[in-house]
C-alpha positions in Angstrom: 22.1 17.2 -22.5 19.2 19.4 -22.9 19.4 22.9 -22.3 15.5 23.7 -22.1 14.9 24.2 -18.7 11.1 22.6 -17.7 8.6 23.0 -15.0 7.7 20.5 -12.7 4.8 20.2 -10.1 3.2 23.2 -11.4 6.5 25.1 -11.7 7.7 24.7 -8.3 10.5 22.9 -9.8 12.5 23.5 -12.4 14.4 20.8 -14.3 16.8 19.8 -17.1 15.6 16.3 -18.5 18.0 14.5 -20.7 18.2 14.5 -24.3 15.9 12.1 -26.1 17.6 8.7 -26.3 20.0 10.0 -23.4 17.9 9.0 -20.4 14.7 8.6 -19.0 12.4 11.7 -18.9 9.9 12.8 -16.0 6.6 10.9 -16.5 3.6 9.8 -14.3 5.6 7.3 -12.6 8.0 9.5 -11.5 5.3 12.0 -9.8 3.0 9.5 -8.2 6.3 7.3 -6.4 7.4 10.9 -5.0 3.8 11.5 -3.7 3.2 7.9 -2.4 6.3 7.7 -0.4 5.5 9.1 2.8 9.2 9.4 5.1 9.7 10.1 8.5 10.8 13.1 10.5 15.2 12.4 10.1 15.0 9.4 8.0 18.1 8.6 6.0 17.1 8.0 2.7 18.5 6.5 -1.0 16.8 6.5 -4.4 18.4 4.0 -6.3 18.5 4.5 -9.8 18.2 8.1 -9.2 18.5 8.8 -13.2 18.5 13.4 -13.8 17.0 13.0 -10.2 13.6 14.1 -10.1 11.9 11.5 -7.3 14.6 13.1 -5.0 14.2 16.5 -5.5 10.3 16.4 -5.4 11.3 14.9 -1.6 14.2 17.3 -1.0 11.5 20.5 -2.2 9.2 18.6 0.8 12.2 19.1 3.5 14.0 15.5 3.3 17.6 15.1 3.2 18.3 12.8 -0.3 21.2 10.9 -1.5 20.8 9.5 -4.9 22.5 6.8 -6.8 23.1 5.8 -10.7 25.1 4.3 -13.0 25.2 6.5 -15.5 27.2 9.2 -14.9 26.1 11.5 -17.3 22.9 11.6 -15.2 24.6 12.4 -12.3 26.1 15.3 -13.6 22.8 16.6 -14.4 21.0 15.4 -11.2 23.4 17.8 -9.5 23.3 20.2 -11.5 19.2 20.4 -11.3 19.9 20.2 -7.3 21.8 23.7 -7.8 19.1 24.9 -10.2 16.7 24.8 -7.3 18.9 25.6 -4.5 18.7 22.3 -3.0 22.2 21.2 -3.4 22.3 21.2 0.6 19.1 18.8 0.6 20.1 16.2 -2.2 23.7 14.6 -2.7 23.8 12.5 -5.8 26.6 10.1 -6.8 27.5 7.4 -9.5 27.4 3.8 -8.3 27.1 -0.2 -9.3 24.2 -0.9 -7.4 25.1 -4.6 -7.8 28.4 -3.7 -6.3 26.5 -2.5 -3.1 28.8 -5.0 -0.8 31.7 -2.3 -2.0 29.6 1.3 -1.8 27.6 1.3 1.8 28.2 -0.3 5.1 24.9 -2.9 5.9 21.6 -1.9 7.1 22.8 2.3 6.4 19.2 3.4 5.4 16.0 3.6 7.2 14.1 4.3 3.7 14.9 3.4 0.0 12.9 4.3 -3.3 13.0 3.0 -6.1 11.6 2.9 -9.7 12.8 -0.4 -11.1 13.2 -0.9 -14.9 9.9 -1.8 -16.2 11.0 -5.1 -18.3 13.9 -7.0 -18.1 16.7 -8.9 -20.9 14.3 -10.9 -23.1 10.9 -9.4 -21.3 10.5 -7.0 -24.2 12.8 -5.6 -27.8 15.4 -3.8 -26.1 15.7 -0.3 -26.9 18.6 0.5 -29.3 19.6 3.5 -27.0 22.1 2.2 -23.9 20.9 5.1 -21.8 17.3 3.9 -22.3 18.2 0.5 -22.1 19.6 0.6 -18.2 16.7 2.8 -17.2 13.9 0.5 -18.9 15.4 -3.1 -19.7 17.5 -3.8 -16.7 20.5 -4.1 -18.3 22.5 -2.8 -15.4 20.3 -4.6 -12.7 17.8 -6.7 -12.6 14.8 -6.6 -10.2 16.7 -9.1 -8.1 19.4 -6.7 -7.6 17.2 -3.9 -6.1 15.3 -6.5 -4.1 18.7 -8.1 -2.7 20.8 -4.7 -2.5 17.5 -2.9 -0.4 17.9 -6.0 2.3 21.6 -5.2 2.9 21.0 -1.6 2.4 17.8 -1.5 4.5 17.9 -1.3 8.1 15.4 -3.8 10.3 12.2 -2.0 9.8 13.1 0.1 7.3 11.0 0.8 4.5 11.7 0.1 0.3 9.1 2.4 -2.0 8.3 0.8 -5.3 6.5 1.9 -8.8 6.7 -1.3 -10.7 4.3 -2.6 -13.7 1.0 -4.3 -12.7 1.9 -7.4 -14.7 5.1 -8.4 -12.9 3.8 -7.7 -9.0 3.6 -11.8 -8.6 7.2 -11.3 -9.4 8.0 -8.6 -6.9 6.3 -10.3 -4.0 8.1 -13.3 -4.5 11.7 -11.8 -4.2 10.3 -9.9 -1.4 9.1 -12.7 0.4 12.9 -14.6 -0.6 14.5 -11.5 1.2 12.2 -11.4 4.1 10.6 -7.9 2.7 7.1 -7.7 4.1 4.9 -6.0 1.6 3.0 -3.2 3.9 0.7 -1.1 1.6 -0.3 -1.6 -1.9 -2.5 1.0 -4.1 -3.3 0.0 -8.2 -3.2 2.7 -11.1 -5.8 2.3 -13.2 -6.1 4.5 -17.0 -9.4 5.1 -16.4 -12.7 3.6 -14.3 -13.5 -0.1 -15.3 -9.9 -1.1 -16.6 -7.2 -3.0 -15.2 -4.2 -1.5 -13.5 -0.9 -0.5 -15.0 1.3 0.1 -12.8 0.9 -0.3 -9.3 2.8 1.2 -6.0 4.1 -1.1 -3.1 5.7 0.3 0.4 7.6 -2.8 2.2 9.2 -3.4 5.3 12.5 -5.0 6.4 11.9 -7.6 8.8 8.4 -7.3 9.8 5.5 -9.2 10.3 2.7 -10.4 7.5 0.0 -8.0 6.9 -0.6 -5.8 3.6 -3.3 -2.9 3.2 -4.7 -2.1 -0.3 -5.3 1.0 -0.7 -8.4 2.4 -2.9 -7.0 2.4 -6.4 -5.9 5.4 -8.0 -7.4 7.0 -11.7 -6.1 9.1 -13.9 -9.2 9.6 -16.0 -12.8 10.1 -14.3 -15.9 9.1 -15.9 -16.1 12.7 -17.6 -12.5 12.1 -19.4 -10.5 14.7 -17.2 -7.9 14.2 -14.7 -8.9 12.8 -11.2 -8.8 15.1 -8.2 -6.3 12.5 -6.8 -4.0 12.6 -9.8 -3.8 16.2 -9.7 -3.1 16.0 -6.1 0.2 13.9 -6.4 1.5 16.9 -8.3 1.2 19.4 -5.2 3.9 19.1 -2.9 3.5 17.6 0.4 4.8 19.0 3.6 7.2 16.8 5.6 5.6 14.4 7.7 
């Protein structure tokens, strides 16, 4: 594990990332699911795939009571130990878990709101990395999309919500799983690289049990016309105040 402690959101955070090859690190991703998903006053929430935990401590620092779940237990053990590194250990309870066991961990419809960053590719999608760690985190070899799609419907109660970051190029994919497990896509905002290109990755809020209708957001960009960081990029790194 690495023993540099780093700063995160402008140092209101501080955080231990795993070794290289050991885990996934902080990115982009990571900040702009935290400042998309937009809980409830006394929501009970999970972030599946919680990995060193970062998503839920961004939303514990807001005032949201977290519960995180992984694999891997060697990210556990230093998800809890960043929730004691910022005094949030009352705020964020993380735990190792099979998420495709989820019959075996949680009793049905247990939470009103899920997140969720999904691996990126899946088994045969792309050259799996040679590092296992890396490998669950961005290949799906512990889950599939499927998985997280099927295991929020159990999980989710009716109306509840399920937060995504996933990769532009498989959103046809998403949509179809959520439409198989009656997940109504709500909201939808693309991440574009730069003005004039296509999107990258894009963020999705869906809805257990509810009726059709999705709102597309305007799209997000990290780089402006003059080659600096959008206002609205820098904003996801601010921390919100609990809606």
């Amino acid at each position: 594990m690495s023993a540099e402690i780093e700063d995160l959101l402008n140092g209101v955070l501080k955080i231990r990332q795993p070794e290289e090859n050991e885990g996934p690190r902080v990115n982009m991703d990571t900040i702009l699911l935290a400042h998309f998903t937009k809980p409830k006053f006394s929501e009970k929430i999970l972030e599946i795939g919680c990995a060193h935990g970062a998503v839920s401590l961004i939303l514990a620092k807001r005032g949201y009571l977290m519960q995180g779940v992984d694999i891997q237990p060697h990210l556990i053990a230093l998800a809890s130990e960043n929730a004691k590194l910022n005094g949030l250990e009352d705020m964020a309870e993380f735990y190792t878990g099979d998420l495709r066991d989820y019959k075996k961990i949680w009793n049905a419809q247990t939470y009103d709101r899920i997140v969720v960053n999904p691996p990126y590719d899946e088994l045969g999608g792309s050259n799996r990395s040679p590092s296992d760690p890396l490998a669950a985190a961005l290949h799906g070899t512990a889950c599939t999309l499927e998985d997280v799609v099927a295991a929020s419907k159990y999980l989710l109660k009716n109306r509840g919500h399920l937060d995504m970051v996933m990769r532009a190029s498989r959103i046809g994919e998403l949509f179809a799983l959520l439409d198989r497990y009656n997940i109504e896509p709500k909201i939808m905002k693309t991440v574009h690289p730069k003005q004039q290109s296509t999107a990258t990755i894009v963020l999705v809020e869906s809805m257990r049990a509810a009726k059709h209708g999705l709102k597309i957001e305007a799209p997000l960009f990290v780089l402006g016309s003059d080659g600096n960081e959008t206002p609205e990029l820098l904003e996801a790194y601010k921390i919100q105040e609990k809606c």
